[in-house]
MDAnalysis code that builds the backbone (N, CA, C; Angstrom):
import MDAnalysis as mda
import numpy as np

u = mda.Universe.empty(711, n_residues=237, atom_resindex=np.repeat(np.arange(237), 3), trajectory=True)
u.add_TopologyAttr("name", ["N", "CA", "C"] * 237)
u.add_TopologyAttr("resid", np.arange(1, 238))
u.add_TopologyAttr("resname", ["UNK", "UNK", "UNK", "UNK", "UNK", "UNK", "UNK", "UNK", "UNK", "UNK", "UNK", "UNK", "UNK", "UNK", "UNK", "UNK", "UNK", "UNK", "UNK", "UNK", "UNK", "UNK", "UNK", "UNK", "UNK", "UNK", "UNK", "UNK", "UNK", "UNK", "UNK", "UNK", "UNK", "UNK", "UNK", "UNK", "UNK", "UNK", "UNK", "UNK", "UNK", "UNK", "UNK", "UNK", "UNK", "UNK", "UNK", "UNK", "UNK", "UNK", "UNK", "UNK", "UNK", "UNK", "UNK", "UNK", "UNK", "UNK", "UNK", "UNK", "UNK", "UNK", "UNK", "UNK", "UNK", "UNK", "UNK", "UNK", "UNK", "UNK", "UNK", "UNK", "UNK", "UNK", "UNK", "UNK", "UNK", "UNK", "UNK", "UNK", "UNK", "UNK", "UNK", "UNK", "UNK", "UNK", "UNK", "UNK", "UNK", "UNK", "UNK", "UNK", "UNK", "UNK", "UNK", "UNK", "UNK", "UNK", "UNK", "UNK", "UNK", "UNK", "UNK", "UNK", "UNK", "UNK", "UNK", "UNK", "UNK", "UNK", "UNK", "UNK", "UNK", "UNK", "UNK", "UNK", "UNK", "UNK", "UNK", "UNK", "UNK", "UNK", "UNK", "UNK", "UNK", "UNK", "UNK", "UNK", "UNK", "UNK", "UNK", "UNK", "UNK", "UNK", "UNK", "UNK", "UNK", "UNK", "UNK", "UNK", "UNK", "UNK", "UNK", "UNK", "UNK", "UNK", "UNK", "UNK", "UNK", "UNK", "UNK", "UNK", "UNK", "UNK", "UNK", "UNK", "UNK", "UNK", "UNK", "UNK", "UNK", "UNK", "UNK", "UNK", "UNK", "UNK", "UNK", "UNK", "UNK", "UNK", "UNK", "UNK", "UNK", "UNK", "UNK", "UNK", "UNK", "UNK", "UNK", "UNK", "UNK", "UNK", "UNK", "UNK", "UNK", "UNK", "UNK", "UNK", "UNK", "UNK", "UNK", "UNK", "UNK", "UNK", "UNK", "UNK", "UNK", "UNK", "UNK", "UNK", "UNK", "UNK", "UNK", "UNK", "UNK", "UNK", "UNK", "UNK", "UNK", "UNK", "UNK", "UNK", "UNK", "UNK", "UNK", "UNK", "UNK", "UNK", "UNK", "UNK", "UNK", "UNK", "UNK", "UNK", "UNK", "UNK", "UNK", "UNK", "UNK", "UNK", "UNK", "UNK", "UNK", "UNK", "UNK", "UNK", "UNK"])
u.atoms.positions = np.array([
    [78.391, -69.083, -6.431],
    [78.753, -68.517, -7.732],
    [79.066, -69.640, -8.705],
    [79.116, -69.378, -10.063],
    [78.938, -70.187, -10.947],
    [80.582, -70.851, -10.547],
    [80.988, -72.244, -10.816],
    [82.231, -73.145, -11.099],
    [82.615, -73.352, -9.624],
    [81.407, -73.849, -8.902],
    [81.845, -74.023, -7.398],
    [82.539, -72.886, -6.484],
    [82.092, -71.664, -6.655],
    [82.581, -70.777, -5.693],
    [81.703, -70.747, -5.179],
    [81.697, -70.061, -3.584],
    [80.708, -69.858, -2.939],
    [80.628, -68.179, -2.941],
    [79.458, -67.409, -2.701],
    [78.919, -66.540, -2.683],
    [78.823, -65.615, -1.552],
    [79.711, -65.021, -1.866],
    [79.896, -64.112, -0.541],
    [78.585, -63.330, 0.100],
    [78.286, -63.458, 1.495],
    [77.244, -63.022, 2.123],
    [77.527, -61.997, 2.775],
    [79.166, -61.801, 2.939],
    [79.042, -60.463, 4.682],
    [80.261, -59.707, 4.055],
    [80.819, -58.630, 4.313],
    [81.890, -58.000, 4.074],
    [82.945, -58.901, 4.612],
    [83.063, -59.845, 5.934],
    [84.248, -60.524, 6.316],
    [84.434, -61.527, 5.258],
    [83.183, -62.470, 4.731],
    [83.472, -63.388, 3.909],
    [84.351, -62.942, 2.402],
    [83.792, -61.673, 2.040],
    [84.129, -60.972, 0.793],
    [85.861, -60.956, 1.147],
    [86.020, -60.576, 2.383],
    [87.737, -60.132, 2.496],
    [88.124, -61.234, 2.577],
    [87.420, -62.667, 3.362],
    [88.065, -63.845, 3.660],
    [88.629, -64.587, 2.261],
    [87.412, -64.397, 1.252],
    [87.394, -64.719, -0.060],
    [88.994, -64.297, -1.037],
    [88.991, -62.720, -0.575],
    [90.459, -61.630, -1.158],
    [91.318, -62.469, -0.548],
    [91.157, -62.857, 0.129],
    [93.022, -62.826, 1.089],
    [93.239, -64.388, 0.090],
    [92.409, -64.994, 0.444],
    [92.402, -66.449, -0.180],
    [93.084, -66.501, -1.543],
    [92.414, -65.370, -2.607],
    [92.968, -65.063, -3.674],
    [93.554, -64.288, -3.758],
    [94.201, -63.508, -3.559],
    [95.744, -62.459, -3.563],
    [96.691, -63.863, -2.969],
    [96.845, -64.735, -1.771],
    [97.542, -65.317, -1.086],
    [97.881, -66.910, -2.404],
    [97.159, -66.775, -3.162],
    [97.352, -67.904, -4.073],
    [98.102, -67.258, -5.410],
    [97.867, -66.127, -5.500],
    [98.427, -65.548, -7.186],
    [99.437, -65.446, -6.384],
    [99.955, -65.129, -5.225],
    [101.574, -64.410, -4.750],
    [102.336, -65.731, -4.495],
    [101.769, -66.894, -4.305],
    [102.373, -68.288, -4.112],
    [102.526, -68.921, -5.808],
    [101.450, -68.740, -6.904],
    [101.579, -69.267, -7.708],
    [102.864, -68.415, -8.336],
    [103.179, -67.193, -8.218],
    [104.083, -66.383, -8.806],
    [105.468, -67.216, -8.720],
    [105.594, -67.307, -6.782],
    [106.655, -67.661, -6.065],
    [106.671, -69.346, -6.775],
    [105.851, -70.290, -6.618],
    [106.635, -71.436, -6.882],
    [106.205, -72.279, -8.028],
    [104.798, -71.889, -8.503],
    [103.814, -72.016, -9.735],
    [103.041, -72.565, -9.800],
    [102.331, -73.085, -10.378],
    [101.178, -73.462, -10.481],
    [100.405, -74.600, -9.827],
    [101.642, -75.875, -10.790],
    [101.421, -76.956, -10.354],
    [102.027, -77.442, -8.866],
    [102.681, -76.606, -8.473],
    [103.479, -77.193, -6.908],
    [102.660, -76.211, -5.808],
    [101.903, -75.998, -5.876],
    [101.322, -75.071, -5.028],
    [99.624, -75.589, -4.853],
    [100.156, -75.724, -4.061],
    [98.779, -76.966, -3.438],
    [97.113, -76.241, -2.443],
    [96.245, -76.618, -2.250],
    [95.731, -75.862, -1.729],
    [96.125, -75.804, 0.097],
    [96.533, -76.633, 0.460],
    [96.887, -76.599, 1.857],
    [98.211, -75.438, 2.328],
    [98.895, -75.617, 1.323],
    [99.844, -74.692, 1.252],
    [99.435, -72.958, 1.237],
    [97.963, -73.014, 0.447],
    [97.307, -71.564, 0.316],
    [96.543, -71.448, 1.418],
    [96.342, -71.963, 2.047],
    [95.308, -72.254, 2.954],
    [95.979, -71.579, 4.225],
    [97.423, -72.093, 4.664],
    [98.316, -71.607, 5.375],
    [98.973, -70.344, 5.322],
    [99.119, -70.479, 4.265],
    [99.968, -68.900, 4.038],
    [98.536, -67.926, 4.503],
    [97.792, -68.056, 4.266],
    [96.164, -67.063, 4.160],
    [95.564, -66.960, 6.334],
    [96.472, -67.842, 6.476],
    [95.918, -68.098, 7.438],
    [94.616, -68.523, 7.814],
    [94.338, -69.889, 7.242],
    [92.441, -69.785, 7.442],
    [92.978, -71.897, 7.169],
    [91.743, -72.156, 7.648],
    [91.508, -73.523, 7.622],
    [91.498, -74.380, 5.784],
    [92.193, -75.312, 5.807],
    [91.766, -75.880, 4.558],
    [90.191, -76.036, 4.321],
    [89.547, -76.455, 4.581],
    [88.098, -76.520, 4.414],
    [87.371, -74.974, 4.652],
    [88.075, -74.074, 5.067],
    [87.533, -72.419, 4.742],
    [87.922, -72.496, 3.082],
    [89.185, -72.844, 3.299],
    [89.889, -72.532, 1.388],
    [88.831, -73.079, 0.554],
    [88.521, -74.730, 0.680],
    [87.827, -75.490, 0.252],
    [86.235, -74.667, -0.355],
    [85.939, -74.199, 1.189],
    [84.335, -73.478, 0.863],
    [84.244, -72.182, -0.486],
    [85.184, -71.495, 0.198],
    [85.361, -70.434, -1.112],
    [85.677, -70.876, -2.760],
    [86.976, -72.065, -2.549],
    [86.980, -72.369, -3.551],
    [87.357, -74.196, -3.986],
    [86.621, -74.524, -4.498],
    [85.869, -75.756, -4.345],
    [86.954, -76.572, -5.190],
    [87.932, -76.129, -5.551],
    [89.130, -76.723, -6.246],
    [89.855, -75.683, -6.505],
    [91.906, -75.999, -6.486],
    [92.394, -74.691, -6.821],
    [92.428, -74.368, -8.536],
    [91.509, -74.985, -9.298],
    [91.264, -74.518, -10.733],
    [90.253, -73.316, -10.621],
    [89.420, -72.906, -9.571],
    [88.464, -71.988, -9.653],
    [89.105, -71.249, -9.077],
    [90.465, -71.240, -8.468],
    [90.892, -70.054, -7.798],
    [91.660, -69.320, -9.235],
    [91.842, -69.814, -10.024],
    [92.240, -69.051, -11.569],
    [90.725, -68.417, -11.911],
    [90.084, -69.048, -11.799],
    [88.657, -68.796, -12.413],
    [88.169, -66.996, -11.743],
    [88.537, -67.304, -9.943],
    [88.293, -66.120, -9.359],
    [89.322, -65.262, -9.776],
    [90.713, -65.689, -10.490],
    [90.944, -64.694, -10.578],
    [90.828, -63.516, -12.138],
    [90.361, -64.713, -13.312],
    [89.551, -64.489, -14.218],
    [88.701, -63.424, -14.203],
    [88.150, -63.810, -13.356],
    [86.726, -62.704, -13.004],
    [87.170, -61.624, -12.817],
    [88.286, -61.872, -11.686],
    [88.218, -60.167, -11.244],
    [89.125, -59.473, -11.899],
    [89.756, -60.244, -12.755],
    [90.853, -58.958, -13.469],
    [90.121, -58.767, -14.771],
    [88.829, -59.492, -15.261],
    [87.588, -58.733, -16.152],
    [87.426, -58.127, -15.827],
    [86.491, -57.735, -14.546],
    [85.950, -56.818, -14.052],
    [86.797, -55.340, -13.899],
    [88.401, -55.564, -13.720],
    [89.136, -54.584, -13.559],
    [89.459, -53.809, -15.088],
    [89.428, -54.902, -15.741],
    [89.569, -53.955, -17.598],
    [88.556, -53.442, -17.319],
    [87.479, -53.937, -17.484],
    [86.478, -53.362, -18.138],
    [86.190, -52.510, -17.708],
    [86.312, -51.768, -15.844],
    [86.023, -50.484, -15.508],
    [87.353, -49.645, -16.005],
    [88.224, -50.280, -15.916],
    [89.500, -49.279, -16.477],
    [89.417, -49.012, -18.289],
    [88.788, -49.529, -18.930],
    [88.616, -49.440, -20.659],
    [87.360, -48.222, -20.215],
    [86.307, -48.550, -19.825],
    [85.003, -47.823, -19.584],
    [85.603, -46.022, -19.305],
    [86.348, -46.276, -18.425],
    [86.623, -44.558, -17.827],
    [87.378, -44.579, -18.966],
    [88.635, -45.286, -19.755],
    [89.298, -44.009, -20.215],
    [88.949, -44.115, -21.637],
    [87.987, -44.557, -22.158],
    [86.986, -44.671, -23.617],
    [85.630, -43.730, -23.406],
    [85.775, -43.027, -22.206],
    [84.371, -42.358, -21.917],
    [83.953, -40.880, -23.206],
    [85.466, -40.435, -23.426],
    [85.325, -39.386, -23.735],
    [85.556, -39.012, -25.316],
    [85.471, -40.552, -26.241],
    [85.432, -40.767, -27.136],
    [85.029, -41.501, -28.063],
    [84.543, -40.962, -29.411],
    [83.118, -41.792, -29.670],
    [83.710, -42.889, -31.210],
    [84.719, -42.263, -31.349],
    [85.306, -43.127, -32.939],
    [85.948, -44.140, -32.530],
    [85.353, -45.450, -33.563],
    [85.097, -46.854, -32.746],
    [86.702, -47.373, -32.801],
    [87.793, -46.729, -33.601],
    [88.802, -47.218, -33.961],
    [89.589, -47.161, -32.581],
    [89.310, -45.774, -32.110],
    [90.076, -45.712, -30.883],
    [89.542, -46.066, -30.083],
    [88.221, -45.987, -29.554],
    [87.156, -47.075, -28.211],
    [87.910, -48.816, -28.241],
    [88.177, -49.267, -29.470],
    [88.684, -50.297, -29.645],
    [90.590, -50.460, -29.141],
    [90.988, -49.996, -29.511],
    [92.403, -49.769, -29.433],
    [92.630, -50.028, -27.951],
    [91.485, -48.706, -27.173],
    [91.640, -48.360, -26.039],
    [91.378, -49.608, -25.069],
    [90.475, -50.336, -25.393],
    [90.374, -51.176, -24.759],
    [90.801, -52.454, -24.873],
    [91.683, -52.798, -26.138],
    [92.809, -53.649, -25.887],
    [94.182, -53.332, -24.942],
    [94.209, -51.914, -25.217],
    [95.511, -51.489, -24.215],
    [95.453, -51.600, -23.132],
    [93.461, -51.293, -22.604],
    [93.653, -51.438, -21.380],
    [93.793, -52.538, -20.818],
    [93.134, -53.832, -21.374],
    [93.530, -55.013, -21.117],
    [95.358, -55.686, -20.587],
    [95.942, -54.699, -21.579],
    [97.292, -55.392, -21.519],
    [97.747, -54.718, -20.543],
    [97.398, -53.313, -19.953],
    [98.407, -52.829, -18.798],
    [97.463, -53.587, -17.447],
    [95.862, -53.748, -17.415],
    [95.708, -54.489, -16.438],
    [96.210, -55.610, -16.108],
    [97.256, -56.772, -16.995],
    [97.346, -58.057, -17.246],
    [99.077, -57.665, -17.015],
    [99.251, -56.605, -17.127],
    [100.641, -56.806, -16.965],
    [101.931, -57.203, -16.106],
    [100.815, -56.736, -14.456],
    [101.196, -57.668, -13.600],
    [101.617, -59.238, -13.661],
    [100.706, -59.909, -13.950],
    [100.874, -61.445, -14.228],
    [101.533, -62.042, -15.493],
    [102.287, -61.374, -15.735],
    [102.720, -61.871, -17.190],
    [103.787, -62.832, -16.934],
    [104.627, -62.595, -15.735],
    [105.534, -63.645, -15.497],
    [105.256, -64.998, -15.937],
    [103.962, -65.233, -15.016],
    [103.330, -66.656, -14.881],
    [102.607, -66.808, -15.662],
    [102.207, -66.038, -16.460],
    [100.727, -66.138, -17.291],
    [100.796, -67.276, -18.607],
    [102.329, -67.971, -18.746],
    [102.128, -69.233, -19.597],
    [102.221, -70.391, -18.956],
    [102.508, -70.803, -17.350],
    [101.816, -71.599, -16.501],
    [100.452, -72.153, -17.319],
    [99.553, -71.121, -16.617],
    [98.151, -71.004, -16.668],
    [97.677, -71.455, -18.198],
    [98.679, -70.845, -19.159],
    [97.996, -71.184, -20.652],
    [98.191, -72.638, -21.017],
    [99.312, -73.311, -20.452],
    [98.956, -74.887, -20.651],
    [98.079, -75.643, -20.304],
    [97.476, -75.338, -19.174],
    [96.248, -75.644, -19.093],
    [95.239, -75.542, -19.494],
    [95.002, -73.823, -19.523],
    [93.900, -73.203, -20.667],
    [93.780, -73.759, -22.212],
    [94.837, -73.992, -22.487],
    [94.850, -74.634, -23.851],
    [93.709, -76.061, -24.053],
    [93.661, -76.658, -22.599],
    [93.122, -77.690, -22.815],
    [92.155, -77.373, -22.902],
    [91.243, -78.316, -24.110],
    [89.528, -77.518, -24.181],
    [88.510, -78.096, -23.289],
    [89.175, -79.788, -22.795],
    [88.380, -79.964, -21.880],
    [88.584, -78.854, -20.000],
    [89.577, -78.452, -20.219],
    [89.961, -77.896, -19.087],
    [89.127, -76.747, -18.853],
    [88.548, -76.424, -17.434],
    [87.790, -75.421, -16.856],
    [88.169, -73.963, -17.137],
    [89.871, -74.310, -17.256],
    [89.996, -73.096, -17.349],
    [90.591, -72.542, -18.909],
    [89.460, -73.105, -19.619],
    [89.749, -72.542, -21.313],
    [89.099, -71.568, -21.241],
    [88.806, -70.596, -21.835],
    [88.390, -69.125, -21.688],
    [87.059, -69.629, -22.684],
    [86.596, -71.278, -23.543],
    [85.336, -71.350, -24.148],
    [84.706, -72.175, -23.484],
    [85.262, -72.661, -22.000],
    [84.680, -73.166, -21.308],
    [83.514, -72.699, -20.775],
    [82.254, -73.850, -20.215],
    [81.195, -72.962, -19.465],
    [81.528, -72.356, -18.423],
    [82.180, -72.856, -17.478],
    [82.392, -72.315, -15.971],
    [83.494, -70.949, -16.517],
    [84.534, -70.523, -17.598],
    [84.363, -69.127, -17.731],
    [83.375, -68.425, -18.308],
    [81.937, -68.636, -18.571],
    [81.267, -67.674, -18.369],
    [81.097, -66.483, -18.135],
    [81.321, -66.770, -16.679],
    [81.099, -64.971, -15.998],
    [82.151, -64.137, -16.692],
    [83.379, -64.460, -16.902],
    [84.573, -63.663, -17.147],
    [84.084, -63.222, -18.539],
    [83.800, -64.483, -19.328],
    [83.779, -64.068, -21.002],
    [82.439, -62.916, -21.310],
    [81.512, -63.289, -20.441],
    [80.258, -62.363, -20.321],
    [80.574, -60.825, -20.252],
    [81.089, -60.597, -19.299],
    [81.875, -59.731, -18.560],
    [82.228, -58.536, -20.151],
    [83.853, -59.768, -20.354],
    [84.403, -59.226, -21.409],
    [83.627, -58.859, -23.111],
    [82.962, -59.540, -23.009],
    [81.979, -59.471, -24.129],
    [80.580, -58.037, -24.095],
    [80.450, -57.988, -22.743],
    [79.734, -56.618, -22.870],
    [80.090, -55.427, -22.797],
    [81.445, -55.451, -22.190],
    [82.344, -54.294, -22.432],
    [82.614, -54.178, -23.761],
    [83.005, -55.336, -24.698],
    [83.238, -54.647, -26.301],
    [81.651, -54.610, -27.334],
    [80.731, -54.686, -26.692],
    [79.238, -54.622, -26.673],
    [79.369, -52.723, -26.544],
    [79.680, -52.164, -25.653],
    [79.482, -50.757, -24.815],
    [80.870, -50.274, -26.207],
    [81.814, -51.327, -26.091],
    [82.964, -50.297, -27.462],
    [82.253, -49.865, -28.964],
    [81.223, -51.239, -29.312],
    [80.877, -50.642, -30.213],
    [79.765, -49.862, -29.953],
    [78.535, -50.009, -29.289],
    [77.493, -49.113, -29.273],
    [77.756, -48.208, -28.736],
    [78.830, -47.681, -27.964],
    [79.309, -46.473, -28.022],
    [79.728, -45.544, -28.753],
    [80.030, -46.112, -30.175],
    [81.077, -45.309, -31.023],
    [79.976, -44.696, -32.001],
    [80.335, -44.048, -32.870],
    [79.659, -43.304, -34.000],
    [79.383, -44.346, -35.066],
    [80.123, -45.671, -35.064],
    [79.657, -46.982, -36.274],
    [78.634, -47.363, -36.230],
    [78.245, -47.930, -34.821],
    [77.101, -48.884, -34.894],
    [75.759, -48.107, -35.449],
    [75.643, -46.982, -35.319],
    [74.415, -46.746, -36.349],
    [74.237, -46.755, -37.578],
    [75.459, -47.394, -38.285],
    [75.690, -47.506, -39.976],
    [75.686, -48.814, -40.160],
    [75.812, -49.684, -39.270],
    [75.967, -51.060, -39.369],
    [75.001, -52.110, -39.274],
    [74.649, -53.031, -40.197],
    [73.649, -53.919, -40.267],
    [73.196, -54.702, -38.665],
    [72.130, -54.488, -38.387],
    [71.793, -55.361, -37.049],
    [72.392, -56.290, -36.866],
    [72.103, -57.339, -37.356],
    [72.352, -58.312, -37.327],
    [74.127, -58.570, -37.023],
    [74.790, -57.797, -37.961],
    [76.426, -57.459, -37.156],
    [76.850, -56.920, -36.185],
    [76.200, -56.069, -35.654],
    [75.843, -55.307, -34.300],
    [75.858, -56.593, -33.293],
    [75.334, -57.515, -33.447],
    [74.378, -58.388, -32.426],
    [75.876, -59.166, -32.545],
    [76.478, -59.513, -33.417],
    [77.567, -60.971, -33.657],
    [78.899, -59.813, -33.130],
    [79.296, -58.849, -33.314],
    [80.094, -58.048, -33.608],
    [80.895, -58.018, -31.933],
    [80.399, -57.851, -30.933],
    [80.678, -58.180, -29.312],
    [81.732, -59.636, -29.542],
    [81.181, -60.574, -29.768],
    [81.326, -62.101, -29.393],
    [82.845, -61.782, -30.421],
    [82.659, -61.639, -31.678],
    [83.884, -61.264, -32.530],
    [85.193, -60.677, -32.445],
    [84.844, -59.801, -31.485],
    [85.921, -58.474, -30.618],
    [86.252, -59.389, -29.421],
    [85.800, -60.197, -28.818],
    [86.273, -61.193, -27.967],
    [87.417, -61.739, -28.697],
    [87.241, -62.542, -29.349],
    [88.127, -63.696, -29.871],
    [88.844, -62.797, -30.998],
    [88.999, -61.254, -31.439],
    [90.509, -60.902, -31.301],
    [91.389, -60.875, -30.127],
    [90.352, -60.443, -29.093],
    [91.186, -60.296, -27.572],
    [91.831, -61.453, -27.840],
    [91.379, -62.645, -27.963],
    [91.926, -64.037, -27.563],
    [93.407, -63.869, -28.029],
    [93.542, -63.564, -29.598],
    [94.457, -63.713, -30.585],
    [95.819, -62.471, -29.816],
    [95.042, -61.530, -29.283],
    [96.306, -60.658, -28.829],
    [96.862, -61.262, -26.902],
    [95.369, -61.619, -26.512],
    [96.345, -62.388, -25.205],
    [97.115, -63.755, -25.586],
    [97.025, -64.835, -26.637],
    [97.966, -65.358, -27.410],
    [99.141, -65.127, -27.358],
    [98.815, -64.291, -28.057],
    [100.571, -63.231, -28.347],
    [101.355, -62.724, -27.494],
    [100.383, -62.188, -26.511],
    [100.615, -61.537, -24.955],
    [101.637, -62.635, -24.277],
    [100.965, -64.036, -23.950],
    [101.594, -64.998, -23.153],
    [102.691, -65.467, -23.788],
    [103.541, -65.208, -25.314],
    [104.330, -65.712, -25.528],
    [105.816, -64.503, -25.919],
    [104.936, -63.073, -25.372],
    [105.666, -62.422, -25.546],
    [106.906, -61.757, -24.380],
    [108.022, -61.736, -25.081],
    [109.250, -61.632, -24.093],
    [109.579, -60.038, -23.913],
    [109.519, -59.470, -24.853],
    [109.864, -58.216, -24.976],
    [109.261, -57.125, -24.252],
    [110.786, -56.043, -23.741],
    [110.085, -55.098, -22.769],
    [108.958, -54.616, -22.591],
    [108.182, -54.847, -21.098],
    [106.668, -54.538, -21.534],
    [106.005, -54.979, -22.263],
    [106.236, -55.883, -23.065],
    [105.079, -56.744, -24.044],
    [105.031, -55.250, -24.791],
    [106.696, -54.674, -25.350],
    [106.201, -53.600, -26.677],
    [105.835, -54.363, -28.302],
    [106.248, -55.426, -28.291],
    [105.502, -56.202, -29.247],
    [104.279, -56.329, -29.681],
    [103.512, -56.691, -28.747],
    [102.174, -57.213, -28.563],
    [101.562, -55.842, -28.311],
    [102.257, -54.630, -28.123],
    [101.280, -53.429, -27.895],
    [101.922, -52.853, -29.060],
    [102.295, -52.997, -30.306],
    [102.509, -52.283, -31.302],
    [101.810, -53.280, -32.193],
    [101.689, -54.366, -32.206],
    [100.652, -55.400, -32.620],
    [99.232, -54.921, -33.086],
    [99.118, -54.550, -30.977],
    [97.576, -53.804, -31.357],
    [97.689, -52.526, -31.841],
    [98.494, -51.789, -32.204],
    [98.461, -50.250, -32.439],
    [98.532, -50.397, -34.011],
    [98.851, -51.095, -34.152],
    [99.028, -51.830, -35.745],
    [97.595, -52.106, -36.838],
    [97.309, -53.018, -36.197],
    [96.766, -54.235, -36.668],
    [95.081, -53.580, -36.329],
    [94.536, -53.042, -34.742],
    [93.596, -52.326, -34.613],
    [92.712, -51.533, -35.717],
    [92.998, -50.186, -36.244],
    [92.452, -49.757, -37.627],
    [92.328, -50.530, -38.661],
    [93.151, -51.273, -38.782],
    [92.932, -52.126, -40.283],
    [91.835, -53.196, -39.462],
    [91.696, -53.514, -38.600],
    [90.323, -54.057, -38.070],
    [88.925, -53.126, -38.146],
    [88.972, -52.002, -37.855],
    [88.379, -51.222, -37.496],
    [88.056, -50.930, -39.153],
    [88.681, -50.293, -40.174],
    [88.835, -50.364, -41.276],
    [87.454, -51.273, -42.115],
    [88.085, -52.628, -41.657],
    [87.135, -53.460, -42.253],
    [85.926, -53.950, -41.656],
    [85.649, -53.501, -40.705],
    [84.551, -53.339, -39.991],
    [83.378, -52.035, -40.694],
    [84.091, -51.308, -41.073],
    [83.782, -49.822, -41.357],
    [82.893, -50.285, -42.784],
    [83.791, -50.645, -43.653],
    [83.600, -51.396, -45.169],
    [82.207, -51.873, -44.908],
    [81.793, -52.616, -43.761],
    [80.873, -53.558, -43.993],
    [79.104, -53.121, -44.359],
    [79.264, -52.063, -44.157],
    [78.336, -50.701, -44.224],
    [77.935, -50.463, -46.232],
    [78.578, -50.482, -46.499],
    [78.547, -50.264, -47.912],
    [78.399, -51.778, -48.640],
    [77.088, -51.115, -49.395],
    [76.429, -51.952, -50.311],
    [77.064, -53.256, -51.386],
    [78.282, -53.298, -51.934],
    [79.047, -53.791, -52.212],
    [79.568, -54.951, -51.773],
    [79.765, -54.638, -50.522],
    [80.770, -55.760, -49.396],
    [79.163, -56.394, -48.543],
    [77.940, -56.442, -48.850],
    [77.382, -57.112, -48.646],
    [76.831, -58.616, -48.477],
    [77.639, -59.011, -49.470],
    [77.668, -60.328, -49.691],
    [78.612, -61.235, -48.698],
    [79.231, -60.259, -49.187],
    [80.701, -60.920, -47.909],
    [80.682, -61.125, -46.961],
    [79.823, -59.679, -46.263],
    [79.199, -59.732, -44.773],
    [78.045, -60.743, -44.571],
    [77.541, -61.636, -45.482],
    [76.372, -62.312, -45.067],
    [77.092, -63.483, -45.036],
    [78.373, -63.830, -45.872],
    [78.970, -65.074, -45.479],
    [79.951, -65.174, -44.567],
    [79.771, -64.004, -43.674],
    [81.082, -64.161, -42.618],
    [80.101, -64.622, -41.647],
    [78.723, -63.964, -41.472],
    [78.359, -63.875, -40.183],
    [77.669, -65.347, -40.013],
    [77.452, -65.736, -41.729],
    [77.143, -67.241, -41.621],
    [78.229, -68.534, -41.206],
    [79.907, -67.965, -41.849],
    [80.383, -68.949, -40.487],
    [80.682, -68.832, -39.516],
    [80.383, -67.206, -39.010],
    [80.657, -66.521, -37.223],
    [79.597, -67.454, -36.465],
    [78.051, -67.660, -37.319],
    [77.038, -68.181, -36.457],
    [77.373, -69.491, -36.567],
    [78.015, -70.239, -37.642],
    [77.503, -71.858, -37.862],
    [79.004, -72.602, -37.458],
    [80.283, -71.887, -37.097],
    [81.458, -72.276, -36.745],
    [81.777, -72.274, -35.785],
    [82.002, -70.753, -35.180],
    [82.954, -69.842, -34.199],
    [81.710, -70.033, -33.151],
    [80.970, -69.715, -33.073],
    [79.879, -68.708, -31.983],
    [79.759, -70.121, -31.099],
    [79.027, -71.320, -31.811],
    [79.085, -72.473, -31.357],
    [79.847, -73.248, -30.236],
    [81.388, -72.918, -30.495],
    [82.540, -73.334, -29.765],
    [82.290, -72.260, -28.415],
    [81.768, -71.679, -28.132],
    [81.885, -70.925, -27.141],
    [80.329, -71.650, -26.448],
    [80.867, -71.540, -24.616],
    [80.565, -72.025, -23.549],
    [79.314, -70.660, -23.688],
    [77.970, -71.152, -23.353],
    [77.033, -70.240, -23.408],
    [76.441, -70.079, -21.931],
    [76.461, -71.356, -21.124],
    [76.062, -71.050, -19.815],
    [77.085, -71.435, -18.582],
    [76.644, -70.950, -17.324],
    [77.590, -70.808, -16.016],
    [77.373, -72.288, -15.609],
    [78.351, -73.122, -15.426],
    [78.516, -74.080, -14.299],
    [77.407, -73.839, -12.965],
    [76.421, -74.462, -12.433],
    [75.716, -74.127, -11.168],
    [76.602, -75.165, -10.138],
])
């Protein structure tokens, strides 16, 4: 798998792979990030350092695996409970919320991890190549928010096409907020999005009408010639 993981072949490897990663988020919880070594995960998991090693080829990709799979967990949890509604304000909403109750587990530790992430040379920046899979992931789920909704057939192609990658990097701005937020449940950061959401949605809506045309041709010209750029386009082999 892309960023030095290896590729699970058998159902034992797939579980050997789980234990490896559940046994590292419950150690990074317990003592954190940086003091938690791979030999130490290796033990607790019960499996050989060089098993740890094979699965994961440094413990920076064991963030990476776990990247992946708590994408994969929004995005089926946004998918079911956005199924049954087509107005893009709430498809959107919905799937920032769902983000934050999937993430809510890890919030303890989750500004560990962002000092690192911060770094842009670091693997584990979310515009890094080796996150890829995760950002892919997350990017076609808000791909499915908008072409799901009743907007995207009013909306210029060409914004359609940029409009995914865009809805990413609000996520960014509310997991931001997320990792620095103290308050019960992160009710901050979820009145944030309950907030701030429509008046996104809002001006998204605008962009449809003849008027605000202009505007829309110079956003998407520095979405393409600024923003889009900074983002990691292919997987680590």
């Amino acid at each position: 798998m892309p960023g030095g993981r290896a590729q699970p072949k058998t159902d034992k490897s797939e579980a050997t792979r789980a234990l490896i990663l559940e046994t590292a988020m419950r150690l990074f919880q317990e003592r954190g990030y940086e003091k938690t070594t791979m030999r130490a995960i290796a033990t607790e998991a019960g499996v050989s350092v060089g098993n740890a090693y094979y699965y994961f080829s440094a413990k920076e990709f064991l963030i990476q695996g776990f990247y992946d799979r708590m994408t994969h967990d929004h995005a089926a949890d946004a998918r079911r409970r956005m199924a049954h509604t087509r107005d893009f304000s709430e498809r959107l909403q919905i799937a920032l919320t769902s983000w934050l109750d999937t993430a809510a587990p890890y919030h303890e530790f989750a500004a560990q991890f962002f000092r690192t992430a911060a770094d842009p040379t670091s693997s584990l920046s979310p515009f890094s190549n080796e996150s890829h899979p995760a950002r892919a992931t997350a990017v076609e789920l808000f791909r499915d928010v908008l072409q799901g909704s009743d907007l995207a057939p009013k909306l210029d192609a060409e914004l359609v096409e940029l409009l995914p990658d865009v809805l990413w990097l609000n996520l960014m701005v509310v997991v931001l907020y997320w990792v620095f937020d103290r308050t019960e449940d992160t009710e901050r950061t979820r009145e944030f999005v309950r907030r701030s959401t429509p008046m996104a949605a809002r001006l998204i809506n605008l962009s449809r009408y003849r008027v605000f045309r202009p505007i829309v041709r110079d956003a998407k010209g520095l979405i393409q010639d600024f923003i889009l750029p900074t983002i990691g386009k292919t997987a680590v082999k």
